[in-house]
ZALUMTOR-617474 format. One record per residue (C-alpha): residue number from 0; residue in one letter; chain; x, y, z. Coordinates in steps of 0.5 Angstrom, whole numbers, plus 500, padded with zeros to 3 digits. Layout:
<nodes>
NUM a A X Y Z $
...
</nodes>
This chain:
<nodes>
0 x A 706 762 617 $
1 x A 712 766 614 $
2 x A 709 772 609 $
3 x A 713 768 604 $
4 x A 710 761 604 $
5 x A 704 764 604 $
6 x A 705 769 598 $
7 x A 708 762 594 $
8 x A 701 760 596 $
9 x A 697 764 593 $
10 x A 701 764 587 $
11 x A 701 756 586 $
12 x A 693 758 588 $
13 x A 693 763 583 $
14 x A 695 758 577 $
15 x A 692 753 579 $
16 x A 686 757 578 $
17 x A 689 759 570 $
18 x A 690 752 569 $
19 x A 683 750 571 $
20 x A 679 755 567 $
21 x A 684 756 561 $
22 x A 685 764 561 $
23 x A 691 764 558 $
24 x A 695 757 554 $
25 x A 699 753 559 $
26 x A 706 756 557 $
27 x A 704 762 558 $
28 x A 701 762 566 $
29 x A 708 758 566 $
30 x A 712 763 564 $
31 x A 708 768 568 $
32 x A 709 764 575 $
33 x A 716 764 574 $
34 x A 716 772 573 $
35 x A 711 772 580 $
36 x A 717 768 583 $
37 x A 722 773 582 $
38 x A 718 779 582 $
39 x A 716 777 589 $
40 x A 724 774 592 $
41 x A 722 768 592 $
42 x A 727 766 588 $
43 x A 733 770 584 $
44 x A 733 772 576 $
45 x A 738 766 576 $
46 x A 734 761 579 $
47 x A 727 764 576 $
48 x A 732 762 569 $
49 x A 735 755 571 $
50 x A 729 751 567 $
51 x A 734 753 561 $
52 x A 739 748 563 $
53 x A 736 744 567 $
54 x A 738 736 565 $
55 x A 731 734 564 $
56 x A 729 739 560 $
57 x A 736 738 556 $
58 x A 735 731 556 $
59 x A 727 732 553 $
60 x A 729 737 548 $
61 x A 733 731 546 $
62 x A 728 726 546 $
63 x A 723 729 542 $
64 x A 729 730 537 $
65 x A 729 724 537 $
66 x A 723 722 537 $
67 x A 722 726 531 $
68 x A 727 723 526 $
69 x A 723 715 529 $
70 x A 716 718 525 $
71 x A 719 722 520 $
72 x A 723 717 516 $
73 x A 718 711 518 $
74 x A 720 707 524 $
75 x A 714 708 528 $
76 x A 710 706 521 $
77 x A 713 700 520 $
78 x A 709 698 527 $
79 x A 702 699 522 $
80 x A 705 692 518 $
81 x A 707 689 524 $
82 x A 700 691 528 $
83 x A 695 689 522 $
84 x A 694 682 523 $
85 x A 693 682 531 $
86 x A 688 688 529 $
87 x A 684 682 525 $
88 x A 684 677 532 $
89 x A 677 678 536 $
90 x A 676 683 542 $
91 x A 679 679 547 $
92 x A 686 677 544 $
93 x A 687 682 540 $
94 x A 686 688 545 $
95 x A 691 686 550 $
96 x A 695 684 545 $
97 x A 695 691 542 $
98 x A 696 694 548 $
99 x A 702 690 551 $
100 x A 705 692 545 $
101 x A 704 699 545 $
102 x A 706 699 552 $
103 x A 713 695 550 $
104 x A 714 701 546 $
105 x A 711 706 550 $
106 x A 717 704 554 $
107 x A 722 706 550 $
108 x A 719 712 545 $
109 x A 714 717 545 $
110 x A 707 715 548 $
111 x A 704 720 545 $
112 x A 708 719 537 $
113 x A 705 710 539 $
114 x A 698 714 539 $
115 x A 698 718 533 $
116 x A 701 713 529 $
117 x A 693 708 531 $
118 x A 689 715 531 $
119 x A 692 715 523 $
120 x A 691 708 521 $
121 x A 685 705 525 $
122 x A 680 709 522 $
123 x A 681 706 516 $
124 x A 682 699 518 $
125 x A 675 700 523 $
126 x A 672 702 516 $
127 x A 675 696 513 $
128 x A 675 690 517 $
129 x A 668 693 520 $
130 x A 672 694 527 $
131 x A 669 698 533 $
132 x A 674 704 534 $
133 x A 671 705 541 $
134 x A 673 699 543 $
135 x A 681 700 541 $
136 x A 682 707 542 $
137 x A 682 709 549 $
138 x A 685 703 552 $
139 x A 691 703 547 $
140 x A 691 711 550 $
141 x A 692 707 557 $
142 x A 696 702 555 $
143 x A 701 707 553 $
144 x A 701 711 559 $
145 x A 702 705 562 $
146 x A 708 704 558 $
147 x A 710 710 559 $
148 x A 712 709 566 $
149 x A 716 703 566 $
150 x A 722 706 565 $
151 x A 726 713 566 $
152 x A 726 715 559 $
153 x A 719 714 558 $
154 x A 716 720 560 $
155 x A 718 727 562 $
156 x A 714 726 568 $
157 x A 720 721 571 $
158 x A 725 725 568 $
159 x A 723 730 572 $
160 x A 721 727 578 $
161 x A 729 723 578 $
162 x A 733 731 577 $
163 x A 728 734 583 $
164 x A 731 728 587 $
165 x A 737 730 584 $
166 x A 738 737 587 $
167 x A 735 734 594 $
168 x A 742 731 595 $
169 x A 738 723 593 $
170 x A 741 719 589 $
171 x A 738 718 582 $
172 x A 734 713 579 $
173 x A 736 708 576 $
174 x A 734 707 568 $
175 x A 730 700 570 $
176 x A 728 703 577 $
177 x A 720 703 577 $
178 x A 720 697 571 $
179 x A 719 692 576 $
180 x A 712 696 579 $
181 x A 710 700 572 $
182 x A 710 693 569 $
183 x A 706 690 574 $
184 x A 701 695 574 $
185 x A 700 696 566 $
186 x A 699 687 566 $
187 x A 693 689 572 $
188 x A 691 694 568 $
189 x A 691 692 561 $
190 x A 686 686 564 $
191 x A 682 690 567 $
192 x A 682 695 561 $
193 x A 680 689 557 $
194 x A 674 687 561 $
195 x A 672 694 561 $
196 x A 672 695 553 $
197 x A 669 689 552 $
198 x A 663 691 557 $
199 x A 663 699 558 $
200 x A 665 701 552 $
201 x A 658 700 547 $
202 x A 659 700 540 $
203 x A 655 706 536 $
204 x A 649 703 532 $
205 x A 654 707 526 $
206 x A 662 706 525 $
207 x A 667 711 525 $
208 x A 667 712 518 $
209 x A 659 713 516 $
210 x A 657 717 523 $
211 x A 654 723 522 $
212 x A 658 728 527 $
213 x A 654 732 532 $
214 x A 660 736 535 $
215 x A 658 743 536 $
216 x A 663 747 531 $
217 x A 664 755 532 $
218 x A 664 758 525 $
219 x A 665 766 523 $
220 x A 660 768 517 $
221 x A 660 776 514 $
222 x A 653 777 512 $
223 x A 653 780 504 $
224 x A 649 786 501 $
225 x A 645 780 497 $
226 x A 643 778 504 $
227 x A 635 778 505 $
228 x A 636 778 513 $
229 x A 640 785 512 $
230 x A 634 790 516 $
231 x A 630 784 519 $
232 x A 631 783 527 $
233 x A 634 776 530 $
234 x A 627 773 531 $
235 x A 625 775 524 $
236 x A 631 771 521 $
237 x A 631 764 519 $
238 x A 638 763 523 $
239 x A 633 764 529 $
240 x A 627 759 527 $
241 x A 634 754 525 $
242 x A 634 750 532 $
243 x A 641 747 529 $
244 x A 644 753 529 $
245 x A 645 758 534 $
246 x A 648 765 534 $
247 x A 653 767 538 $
248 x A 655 774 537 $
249 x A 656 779 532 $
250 x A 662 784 530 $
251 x A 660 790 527 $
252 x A 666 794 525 $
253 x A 670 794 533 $
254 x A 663 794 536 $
255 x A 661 786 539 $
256 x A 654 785 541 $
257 x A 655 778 545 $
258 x A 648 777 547 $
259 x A 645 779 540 $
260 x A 637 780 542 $
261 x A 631 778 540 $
262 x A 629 784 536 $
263 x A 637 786 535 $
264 x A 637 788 527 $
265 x A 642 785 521 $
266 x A 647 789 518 $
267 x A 651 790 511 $
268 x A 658 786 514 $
269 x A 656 784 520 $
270 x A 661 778 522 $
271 x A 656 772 525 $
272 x A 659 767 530 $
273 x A 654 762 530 $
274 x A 655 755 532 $
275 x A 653 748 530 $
276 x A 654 741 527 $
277 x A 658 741 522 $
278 x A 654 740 516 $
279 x A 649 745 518 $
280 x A 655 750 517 $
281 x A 658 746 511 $
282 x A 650 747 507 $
283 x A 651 756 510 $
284 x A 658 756 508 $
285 x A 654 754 500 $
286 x A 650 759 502 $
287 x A 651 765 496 $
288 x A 648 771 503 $
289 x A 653 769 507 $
290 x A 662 768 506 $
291 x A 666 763 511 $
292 x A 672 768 513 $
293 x A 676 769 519 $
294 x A 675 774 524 $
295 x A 681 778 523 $
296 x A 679 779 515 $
297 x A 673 783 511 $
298 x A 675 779 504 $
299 x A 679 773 502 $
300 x A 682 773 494 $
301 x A 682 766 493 $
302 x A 677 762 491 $
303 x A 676 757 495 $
304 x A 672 751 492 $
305 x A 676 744 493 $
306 x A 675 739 499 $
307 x A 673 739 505 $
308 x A 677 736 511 $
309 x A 677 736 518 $
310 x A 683 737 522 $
311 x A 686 734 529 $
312 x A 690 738 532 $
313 x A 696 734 535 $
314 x A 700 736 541 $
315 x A 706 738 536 $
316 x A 703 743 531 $
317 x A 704 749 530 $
318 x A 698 752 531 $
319 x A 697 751 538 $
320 x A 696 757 542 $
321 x A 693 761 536 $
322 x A 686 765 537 $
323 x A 682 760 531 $
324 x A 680 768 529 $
325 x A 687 769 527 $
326 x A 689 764 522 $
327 x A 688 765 515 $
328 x A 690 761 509 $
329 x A 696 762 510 $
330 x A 697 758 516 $
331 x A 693 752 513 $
332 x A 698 751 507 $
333 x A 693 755 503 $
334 x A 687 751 506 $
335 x A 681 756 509 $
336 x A 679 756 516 $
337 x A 671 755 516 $
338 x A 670 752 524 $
339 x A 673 749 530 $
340 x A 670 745 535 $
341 x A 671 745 541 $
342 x A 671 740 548 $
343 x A 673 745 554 $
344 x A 674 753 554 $
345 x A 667 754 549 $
346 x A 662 750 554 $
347 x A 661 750 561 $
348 x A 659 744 564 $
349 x A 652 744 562 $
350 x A 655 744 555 $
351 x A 652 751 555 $
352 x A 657 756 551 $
353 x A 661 761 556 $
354 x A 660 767 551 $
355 x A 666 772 555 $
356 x A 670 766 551 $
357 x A 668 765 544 $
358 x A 672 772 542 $
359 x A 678 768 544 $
360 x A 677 761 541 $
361 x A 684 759 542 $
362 x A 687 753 539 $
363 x A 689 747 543 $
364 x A 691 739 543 $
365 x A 685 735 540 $
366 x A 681 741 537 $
367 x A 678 739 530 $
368 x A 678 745 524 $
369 x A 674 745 519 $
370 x A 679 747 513 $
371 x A 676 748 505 $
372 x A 681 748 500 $
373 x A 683 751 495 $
374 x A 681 747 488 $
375 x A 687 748 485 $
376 x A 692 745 490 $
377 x A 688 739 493 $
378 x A 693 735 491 $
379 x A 698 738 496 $
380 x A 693 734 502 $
381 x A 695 728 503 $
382 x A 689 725 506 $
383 x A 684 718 507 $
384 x A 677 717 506 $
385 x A 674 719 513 $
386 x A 677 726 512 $
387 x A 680 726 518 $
388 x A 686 729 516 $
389 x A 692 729 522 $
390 x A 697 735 523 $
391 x A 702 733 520 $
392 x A 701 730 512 $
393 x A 705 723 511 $
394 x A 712 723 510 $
395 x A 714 722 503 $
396 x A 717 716 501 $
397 x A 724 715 505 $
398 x A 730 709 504 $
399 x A 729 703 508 $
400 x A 736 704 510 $
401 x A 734 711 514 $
402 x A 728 707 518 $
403 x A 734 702 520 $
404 x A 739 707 522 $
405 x A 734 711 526 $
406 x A 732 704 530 $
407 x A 739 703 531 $
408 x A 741 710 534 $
409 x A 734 709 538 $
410 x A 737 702 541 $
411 x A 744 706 542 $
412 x A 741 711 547 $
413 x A 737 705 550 $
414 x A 742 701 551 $
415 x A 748 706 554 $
416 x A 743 710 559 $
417 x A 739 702 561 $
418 x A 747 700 562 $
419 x A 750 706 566 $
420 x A 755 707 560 $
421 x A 753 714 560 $
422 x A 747 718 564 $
423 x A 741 719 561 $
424 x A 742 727 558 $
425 x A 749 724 554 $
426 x A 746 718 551 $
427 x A 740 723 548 $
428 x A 744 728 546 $
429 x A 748 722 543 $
430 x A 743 720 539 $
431 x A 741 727 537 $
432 x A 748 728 534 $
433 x A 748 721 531 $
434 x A 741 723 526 $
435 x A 745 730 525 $
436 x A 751 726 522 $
437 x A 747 721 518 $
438 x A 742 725 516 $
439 x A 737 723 520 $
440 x A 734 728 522 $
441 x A 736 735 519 $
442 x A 737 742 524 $
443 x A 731 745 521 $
444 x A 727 739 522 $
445 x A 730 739 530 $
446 x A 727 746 531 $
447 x A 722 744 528 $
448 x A 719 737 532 $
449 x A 721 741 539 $
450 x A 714 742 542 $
451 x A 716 749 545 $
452 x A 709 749 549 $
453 x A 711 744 553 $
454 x A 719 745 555 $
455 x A 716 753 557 $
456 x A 711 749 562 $
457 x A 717 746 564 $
458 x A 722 752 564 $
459 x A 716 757 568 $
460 x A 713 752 573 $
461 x A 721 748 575 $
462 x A 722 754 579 $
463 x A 716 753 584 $
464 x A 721 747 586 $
465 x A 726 752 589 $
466 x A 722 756 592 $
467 x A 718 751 596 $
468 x A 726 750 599 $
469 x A 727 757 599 $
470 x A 721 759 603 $
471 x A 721 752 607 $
472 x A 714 751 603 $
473 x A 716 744 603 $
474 x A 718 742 609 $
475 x A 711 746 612 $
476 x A 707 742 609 $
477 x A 711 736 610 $
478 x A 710 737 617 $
479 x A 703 738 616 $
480 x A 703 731 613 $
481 x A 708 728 618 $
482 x A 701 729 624 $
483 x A 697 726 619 $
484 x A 701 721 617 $
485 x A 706 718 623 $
486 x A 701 713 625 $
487 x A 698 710 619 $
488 x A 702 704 616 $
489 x A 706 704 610 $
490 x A 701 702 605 $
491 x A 696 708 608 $
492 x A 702 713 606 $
493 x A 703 710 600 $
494 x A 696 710 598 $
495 x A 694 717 601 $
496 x A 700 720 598 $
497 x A 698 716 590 $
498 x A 691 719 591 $
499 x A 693 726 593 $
500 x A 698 725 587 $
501 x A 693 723 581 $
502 x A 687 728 583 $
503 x A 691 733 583 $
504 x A 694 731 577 $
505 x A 687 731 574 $
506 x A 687 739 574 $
507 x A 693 741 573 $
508 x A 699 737 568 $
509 x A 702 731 570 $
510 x A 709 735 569 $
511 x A 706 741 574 $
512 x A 704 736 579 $
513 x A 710 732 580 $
514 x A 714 739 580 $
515 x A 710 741 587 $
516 x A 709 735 590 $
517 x A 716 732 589 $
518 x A 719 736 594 $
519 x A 713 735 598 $
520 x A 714 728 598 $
521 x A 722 728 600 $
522 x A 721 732 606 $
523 x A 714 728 608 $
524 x A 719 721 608 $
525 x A 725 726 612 $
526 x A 720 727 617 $
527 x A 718 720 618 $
528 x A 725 718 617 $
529 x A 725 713 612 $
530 x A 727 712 604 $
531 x A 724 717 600 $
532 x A 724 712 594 $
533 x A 718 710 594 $
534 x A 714 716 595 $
535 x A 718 719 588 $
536 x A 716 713 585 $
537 x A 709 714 588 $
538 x A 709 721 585 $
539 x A 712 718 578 $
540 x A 707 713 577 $
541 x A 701 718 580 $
542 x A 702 724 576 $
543 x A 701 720 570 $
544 x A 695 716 572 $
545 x A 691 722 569 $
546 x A 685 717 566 $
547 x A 679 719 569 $
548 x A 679 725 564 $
549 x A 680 727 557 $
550 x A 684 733 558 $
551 x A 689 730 564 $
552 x A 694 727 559 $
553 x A 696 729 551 $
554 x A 694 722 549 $
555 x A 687 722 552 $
556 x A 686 729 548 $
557 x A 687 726 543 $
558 x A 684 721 543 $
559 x A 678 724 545 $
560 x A 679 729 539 $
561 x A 677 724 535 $
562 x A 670 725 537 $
563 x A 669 718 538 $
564 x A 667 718 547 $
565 x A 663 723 550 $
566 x A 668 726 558 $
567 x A 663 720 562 $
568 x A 665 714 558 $
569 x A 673 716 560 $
570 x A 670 718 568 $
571 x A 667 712 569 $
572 x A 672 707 565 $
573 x A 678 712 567 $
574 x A 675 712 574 $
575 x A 674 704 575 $
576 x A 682 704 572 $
577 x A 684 709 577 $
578 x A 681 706 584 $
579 x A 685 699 581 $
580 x A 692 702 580 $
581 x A 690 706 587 $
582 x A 690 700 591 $
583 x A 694 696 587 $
584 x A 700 701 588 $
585 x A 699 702 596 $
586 x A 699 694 596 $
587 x A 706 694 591 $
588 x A 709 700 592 $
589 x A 711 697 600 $
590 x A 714 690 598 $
591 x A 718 692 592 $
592 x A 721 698 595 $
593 x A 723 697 603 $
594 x A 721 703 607 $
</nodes>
């Protein structure tokens, strides 16, 4: 094997290793791929940088711009007045309902903003109408991923995957390509989705809005000079004989004690990472002996003693990245960071905590904060009656007139780039200049919708392609698999290669996965000398097939953030889900695209 493909190897393998475990945020190992990759000569600073130009990313910094100006001027919302009467059908018509529809729009707009928009309204709704949410939330998270992939525009995965092809010297997709297959597969799988909330997804004894949390919460507490556990040991205190608290650590000065001992004695100022339920922290936060901070401060000056709200943390905030210790009121609109709960990074399976990682408690999609607020500027938070507040407050009141202009444009770009009136990129592009004109949508606002996060992953992990081609690391492992595959029929290929695709797409993101297994794929249909088309489709499709996990799709994340399933319920529901697409694909995929 040549020096190079094995060092790309170990790089790819190195990643992949930093994705699984989260050492650093996602557009971070990205970015240090891309600097690896020129390091080592694989490929020149020119191609390490070409992700800044790529027309995918171009085409989905556009989208999201676009995207923007749909939620922030009401378009998406008018869907809640149109959705409300079908929520008040029974299960087994308005579920299938909800989810074709949001499928439909998936489609043509950000599955991940059709989401939101139903983990703000149903709280309420299941409050109201006395709706279990577990039976809505999970399969409306599928359902729009499985609408996501009905057209070229409706995720960033197919984007992707059209431009590698691309640059492979194939002819690219066209805006319809995969609809007719995509289609099929969200009908089978909106029935089976159907069948599986009805009898797998239990309803809780309590509903949404009244169940009493039981999330596991990190929180930072100084101990003051009034307390009485200052001098006593840890098996002394009462924090020791509270079996719903758990001290983590203690920061005294620049010294952490991350394993405090039985007889480890308090003192003045300590800093107690201690975790919990969130009331359990609420009643210590009361507590005149101990002061709710954050990490990086001794004291606060505000007085913080307005409401308390809990905070989703969606995929577009500006909070993502952030170490939970850092942030202060000045991040949170004036509000006080108490808590964080965390699903991953904090437990390991067993759900014990992983202590090298509590002092670098970082921030991502589907987190929840608990944030106090200032009395005096209650006001400025917009929020329901469950406390669950979402990043973004809702949007002021706007003109009809913006919400229908912003639907045009929308429509606009759709019909020229599902018409080949113009490509996909200068469509987006279009619709963008469109809402600059109008008004829509302002510069500021665009800067700001952008998830940097995201077009970073893109930028640092898209040079991987080109050094698979440099390296001859793609036809390596195409030749590999050609042995193994050359004397499979066409629906064994099909369906071995879908596999491959969405396990892999369970550890790593849907946007990595197809970025290396794409070139793969076109090498492996050159060897067996047939149309590559049908494995890019099998790569679009299966790099968002990311169900059986909460953590494989932004969606999910979100979703699972709301506390609401446990990570068996998307295994064993995702996983049934997964193995019907798996097989129906291989049957499909051979009929609707000649091979």
């Amino acid at each position: 094997m040549d020096v190079h493909i094995i060092i790309l190897f170990t790089i790819i393998g190195i990643s992949t290793l930093m994705f699984i475990t989260e050492i650093f945020s996602v557009d971070k190992i990205a970015f240090l791929v891309m600097v690896s990759l020129f390091l080592t000569g694989l490929v020149s600073g020119e191609e390490a940088i070409s992700g800044f130009s790529n027309p995918a990313v171009i085409t989905i910094i556009s989208l999201m711009i676009i995207t923007a100006a749909l939620e922030s001027n009401g378009t998406i919302g008018l869907l809640s007045d149109f959705l409300l009467p079908i929520i008040k059908w029974p299960l087994q018509i308005s579920l299938p309902t909800l989810m074709l529809v949001v499928g439909i729009i998936s489609a043509f707009s950000s599955t991940t903003a059709v989401v939101i928009l139903f983990v703000r309204i149903m709280p309420e709704i299941s409050k109201k109408f006395n709706i279990s949410l577990e039976k809505y939330m999970m399969p409306i998270s599928f359902a729009g991923i499985l609408g996501g992939s009905c057209t070229l525009m409706g995720t960033s995965t197919n984007l992707i995957v059209n431009q590698i092809a691309i640059a492979n010297g194939l002819e690219g997709f066209d805006f319809f390509e995969v609809t007719l297959l995509a289609s099929c597969l969200l009908v089978i799988g909106i029935f089976s989705i159907s069948l599986f909330s009805i009898f797998l997804l239990k309803k809780k004894n309590l509903d949404y809005a009244n169940r009493k949390p039981v999330a596991r919460y990190i929180s930072y507490f100084k101990v003051l000079g009034n307390n009485p556990i200052i001098g006593k040991s840890y098996k002394s205190s009462a924090l020791y004989n509270d079996s719903q608290l758990n001290l983590l650590q203690i920061k005294r000065g620049k010294r952490v004690i991350r394993h405090p001992s039985y007889w480890q004695k308090f003192k003045k100022n300590d800093i107690l990472v201690v975790s919990s339920h969130r009331d359990k922290l609420l009643s210590l936060n009361n507590q005149k002996h101990f002061e709710s901070i954050s990490e990086n401060q001794d004291n606060t000056d505000d007085d913080f003693n307005g409401d308390i709200i809990e905070l989703l943390i969606l995929p577009d905030s500006n909070l993502i990245g952030r170490d939970f210790g850092d942030l202060d009121s000045s991040d949170l609109e004036g509000g006080m960071p108490l808590a964080i709960n965390k699903h991953r990074s904090i437990f390991n399976a067993s759900g014990k905590f992983v202590e090298d990682r509590i002092s670098r408690v970082r921030i991502d999609p589907g987190d929840r904060l608990i944030i106090q607020l200032d009395g005096n500027n209650d006001d400025n938070w917009n929020y329901n009656d469950t406390s669950l507040i979402m990043d973004h407050m809702d949007h002021p009141n706007v003109r009809s007139s913006k919400k229908y202009i912003t639907l045009g444009i929308l429509l606009l770009v759709i019909a020229l780039a599902a018409t080949s009136v113009l490509p996909i990129l200068e469509s987006a592009l279009l619709g963008v200049a469109l809402h600059l004109v109008t008004q829509t949508v302002t510069l500021q606002h665009a800067y700001e919708s952008i998830n940097w996060q995201i077009i970073f992953l893109l930028v640092g992990l898209l040079p991987l392609g080109i050094a698979m081609s440099n390296t001859g690391a793609d036809k390596y492992l195409g030749e590999i698999l050609l042995r193994v595959f050359q004397d499979l029929n066409s629906n064994l290929i099909i369906g071995a290669l879908f596999l491959v695709t969405m396990l892999v797409s369970g550890v790593l993101s849907n946007n990595a996965t197809a970025i290396i297994i794409t070139p793969i794929a076109i090498s492996l249909a050159n060897g067996l000398n047939i149309n590559p088309i049908p494995f890019l489709v099998v790569i679009m499709l299966a790099a968002n097939f990311s169900f059986f996990t909460p953590i494989g799709y932004q969606t999910n994340t979100i979703v699972y953030g709301m506390g609401i399933y446990r990570f068996r319920d998307f295994m064993i529901v995702g996983g049934l889900l997964s193995l019907i697409l798996w097989i129906s694909s291989a049957l499909l995929i051979p009929i609707i695209y000649s091979m």
